[in-house]
C-alpha positions as CSV (number, residue, x, y, z in Angstrom):
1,X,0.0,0.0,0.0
2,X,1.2,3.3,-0.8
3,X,1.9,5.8,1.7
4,X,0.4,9.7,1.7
5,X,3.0,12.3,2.1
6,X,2.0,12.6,5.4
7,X,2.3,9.1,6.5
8,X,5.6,9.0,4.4
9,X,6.5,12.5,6.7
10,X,5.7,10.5,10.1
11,X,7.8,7.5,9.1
12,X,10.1,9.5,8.6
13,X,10.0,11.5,11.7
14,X,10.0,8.4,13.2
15,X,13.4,7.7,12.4
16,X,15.0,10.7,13.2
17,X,14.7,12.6,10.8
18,X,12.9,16.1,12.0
19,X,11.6,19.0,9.7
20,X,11.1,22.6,10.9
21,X,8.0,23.9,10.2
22,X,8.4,25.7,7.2
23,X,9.8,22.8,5.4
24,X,6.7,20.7,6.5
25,X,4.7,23.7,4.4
26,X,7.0,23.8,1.9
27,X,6.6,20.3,0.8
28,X,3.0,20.9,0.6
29,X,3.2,23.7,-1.0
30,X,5.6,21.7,-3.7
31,X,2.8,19.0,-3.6
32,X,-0.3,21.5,-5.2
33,X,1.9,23.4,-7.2
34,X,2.6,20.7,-9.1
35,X,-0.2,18.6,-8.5
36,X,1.8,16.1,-7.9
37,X,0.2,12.4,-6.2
38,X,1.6,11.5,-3.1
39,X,3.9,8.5,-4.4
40,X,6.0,11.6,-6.5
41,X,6.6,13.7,-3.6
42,X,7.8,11.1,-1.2
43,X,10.1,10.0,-4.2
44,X,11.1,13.9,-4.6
45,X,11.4,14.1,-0.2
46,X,13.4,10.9,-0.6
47,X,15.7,11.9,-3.3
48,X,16.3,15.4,-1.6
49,X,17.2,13.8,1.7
50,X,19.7,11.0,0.3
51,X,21.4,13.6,-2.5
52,X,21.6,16.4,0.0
53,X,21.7,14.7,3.4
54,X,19.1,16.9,4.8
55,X,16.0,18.7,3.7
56,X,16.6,21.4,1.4
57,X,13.1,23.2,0.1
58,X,14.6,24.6,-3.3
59,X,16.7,21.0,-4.1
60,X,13.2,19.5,-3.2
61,X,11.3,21.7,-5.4
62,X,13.6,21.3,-8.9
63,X,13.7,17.7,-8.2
64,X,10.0,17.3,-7.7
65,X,9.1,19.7,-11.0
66,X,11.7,17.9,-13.1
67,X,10.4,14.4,-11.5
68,X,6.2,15.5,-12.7
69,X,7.7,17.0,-15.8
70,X,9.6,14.0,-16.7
71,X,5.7,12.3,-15.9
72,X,7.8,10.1,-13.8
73,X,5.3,8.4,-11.8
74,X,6.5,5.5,-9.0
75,X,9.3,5.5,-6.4
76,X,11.2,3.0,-8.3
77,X,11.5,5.2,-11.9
78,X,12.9,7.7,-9.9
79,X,15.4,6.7,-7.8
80,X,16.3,5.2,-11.7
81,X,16.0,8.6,-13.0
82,X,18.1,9.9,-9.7
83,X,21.3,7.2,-10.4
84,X,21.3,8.4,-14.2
85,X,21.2,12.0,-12.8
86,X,24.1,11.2,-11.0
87,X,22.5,12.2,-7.4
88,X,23.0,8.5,-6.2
């Protein structure tokens, strides 16, 4: 079953990683800009956090445009698009 970006958010919480506010907002904000399902952001959160270590809202915000430009659409097809970007 595929988690919502705020179950994805929790999990992630969870394991230590912890967002300020405003990147909580920002990642939302990302999400209906783009109109972007749930399974692209968590792709675009998960890519940001293992490319820059941390949570970085404009990193998260080019990767999640190029990601629903691209109309990549699962987790798997981009982390592929992430190793041929070189972010891996």
């Amino acid at each position: 079953m595929k988690k919502t970006t705020e179950e994805f958010l929790i999990d992630l919480e969870n394991k230590g990683f912890k967002f300020q506010e405003d990147a909580i907002g920002f990642i939302y904000f990302g999400k209906k800009y783009t109109d972007a399902p749930d399974e692209l952001v968590n792709s675009a959160i998960e890519i940001t956090l293992k490319a820059q270590k941390q949570f970085d809202s404009s990193f998260y915000m080019s990767i999640l445009e190029r990601l629903h430009s691209q109309q990549i659409a699962s987790r798997k097809d981009a982390l592929r698009w992430m190793e041929k970007q070189g972010l891996a």
